[in-house]
C-alpha angles and dihedrals in degrees: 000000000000115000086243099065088048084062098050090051092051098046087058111096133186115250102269135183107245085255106050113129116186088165092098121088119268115257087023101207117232110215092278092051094055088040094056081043092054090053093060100054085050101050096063097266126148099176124119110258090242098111093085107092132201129227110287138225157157108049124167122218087205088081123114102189132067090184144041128200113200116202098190110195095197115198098045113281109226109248085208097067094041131027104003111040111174106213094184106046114100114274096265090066105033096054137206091307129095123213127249134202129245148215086263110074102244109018121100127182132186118313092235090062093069092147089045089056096058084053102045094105075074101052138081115202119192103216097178101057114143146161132171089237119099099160101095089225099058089029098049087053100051087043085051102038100025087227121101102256112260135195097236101048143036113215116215118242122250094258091049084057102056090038082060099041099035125083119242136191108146118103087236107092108249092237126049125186113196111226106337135010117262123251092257111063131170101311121189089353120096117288081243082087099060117120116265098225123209096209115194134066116295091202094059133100093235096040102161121181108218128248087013091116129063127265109280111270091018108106124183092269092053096038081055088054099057096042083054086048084050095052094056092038081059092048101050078039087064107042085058106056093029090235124136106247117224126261097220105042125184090252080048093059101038080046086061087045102048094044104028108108095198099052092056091049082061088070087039099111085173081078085075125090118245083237092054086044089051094046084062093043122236107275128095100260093047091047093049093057085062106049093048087056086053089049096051089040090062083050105273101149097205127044130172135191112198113203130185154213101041096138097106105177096150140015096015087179097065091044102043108030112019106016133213093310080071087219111130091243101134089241089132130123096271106050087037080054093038085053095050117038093044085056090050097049092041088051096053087054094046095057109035103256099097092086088058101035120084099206104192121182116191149132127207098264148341131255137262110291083238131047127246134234087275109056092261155096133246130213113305116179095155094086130002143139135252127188128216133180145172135033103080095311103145110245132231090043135141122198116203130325149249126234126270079282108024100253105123139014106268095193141000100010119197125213119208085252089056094054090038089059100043080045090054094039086051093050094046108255123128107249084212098047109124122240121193132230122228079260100045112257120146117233125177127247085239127352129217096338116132131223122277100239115216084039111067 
């Protein structure tokens, strides 16, 4: 994207009253609030202060899905190379991959998803997305938020939104990033919406999920005596300021995590059997998956995957076939991807949960419709494709199209506005719901995107 186009974007600026302020932190605390902060630092406690929840609001009962699992192909996946192949351009657009044929008469996909391929009656790929941002920071937040990024104020994801408008009892935190938290947080919304993120490698022996263990030297003992200690300091706290304390605290609910048995078996990927681990494949994409299938499956509503590496501005072959041992083992991007995200989907049929799981996979644009000097491709946001399954979206189907290079949406292009607000309508939340500002302004969950029709 020309520098010029980064300052018109900036110079736009939302509509604001001459005293709006968006320079405060989000979920600003009153003293009791700090005060109750403050305790749990004290009290031996690691865990991220997003356990305390705000009131909630505008759900939809139209909503198929409890739960969302985020793929996030961070990097920008080329839409060339994976969902929308084109046979017949000249060699410098098509690329070094073949098609293959699918399950759907008709419909062919990239040579190196051979697995996807066999599930694609089960698929819906969005050929037609577009947006006017090719810089991965701008572009991964309007892909997130579904708003064009702005100076003045900072839009919530998807998942930071349903964390704030969804109820939520369970000891498990309502959103899990694995392994790292996506670009766009929480926003404007209080830091408690922020995603609660594993770390760690979920393929590997030792795999640990952070701020799961006590505070070294507090035992459980100790960790029962303090809470004791919290509750009478509520109560005096109360008594003070003459205001009702609330039943479930944030010390209350990182008190359920830490010693909730259960809940730590959620993160527990040894459950597994060694045949489930090998149907995902053994990398850390593959083994993700399968712990965030785990995780929705014990009631988390939001889950993401974050998966790297997609930024393929030179050799694409190496990245996305044979990967960095040079060997041609199909250990690439895309076949770690193909093995993955078949056995997910698979899995969630298999076990019921794929009616009531939305499964998205997306990055925040395509690549260039030639390749460059390099072997490679450079950021494309004018056209791209974006794949969603699961809660009721009707399978084998293809939305919109690219041109004869895919270079520009040829029909029914979809804006990331568009997609945020079919993914919202799907998960039950009003589109139209209003969220406040520290400040108190009132923004809408998405603002002026249409429905994708075909998927709700």
């Amino acid at each position: 994207m020309s520098k010029s186009h980064c300052d018109e974007l900036y110079r736009r600026k939302p509509d604001l009253p001459a005293n709006s302020r968006f320079d405060r932190p989000a979920g600003k605390m009153n003293r009791r609030d700090s005060l109750r902060t403050g305790m749990l630092s004290s009290l031996g406690l690691s865990l991220p202060n997003w356990f305390q929840q705000s009131a909630h609001a505008g759900l939809s009962p139209s909503g198929k899905a409890k739960s969302c699992i985020l793929l996030w192909l961070d990097g920008g996946p080329s839409h060339l190379e994976t969902f929308d192949l084109k046979p017949d351009a000249p060699s410098e657009v098509r690329g070094p991959f073949q098609p293959v044929s699918t399950t759907v008469p008709g419909l062919q996909i990239s040579e190196l998803l051979p697995k996807t391929a066999v599930i694609c009656d089960q698929i819906a790929i969005v050929r037609s997305m577009t947006s006017p941002l090719g810089e991965h920071g701008l572009a991964n937040n309007y892909l997130l938020t579904g708003y064009q990024p702005s100076p003045v104020l900072k839009y919530p994801g998807m998942g930071s939104v349903v964390t704030h408008l969804r109820p939520h009892s369970s000891p498990l935190p309502p959103y899990v990033a694995i392994p790292e938290s996506l670009s766009a947080g929480a926003g404007f919304l209080a830091s408690t919406s922020e995603a609660f993120s594993t770390g760690g490698d979920p393929s590997a022996s030792g795999f640990h999920v952070r701020d799961l263990d006590l505070f070294p030297g507090v035992d459980e003992k100790r960790l029962h005596r303090r809470r004791e200690y919290l509750a009478e300091f509520d109560r005096v706290q109360a008594s003070v300021e003459s205001q009702a304390v609330k039943q479930d605290s944030n010390f209350e609910k990182a008190w359920r995590l830490i010693t909730s048995a259960e809940a730590k078996r959620s993160f527990d990927m040894s459950e597994e059997s060694a045949e489930v681990r090998a149907r995902y494949g053994p990398r850390m994409f593959g083994q993700s998956c399968l712990l965030a299938r785990r995780l929705i499956e014990r009631g988390v509503p939001f889950v993401s995957v974050m998966n790297a590496g997609w930024d393929t501005h030179e050799n694409l072959a190496l990245q996305l076939r044979d990967g960095y041992s040079g060997a041609k083992n199909g250990v690439g991007l895309i076949p770690v991807f193909d093995q993955a995200f078949s056995a997910l989907i698979e899995d969630l049929s298999e076990r019921g949960l794929l009616q009531e799981t939305l499964v998205i996979a997306m990055g925040e644009f395509g690549r260039t419709p030639r390749l460059n000097t390099r072997g490679g491709r450079d950021h494309w946001p004018r056209v791209f494709s974006v794949v969603l399954a699961g809660a009721g979206i009707p399978g084998g189907q293809v939305i919109g199209s690219s041109d004869r290079i895919g270079e520009s949406p040829q029909d029914r292009p979809v804006t990331p506005n568009d997609l945020a607000r079919t993914i919202y309508t799907i998960l039950g939340v009003d589109p139209d719901q209003e969220l406040n500002t520290p400040d108190g302004r009132p923004v809408r969950v998405n603002q002026g995107g249409q429905l994708i029709h075909g998927l709700v």
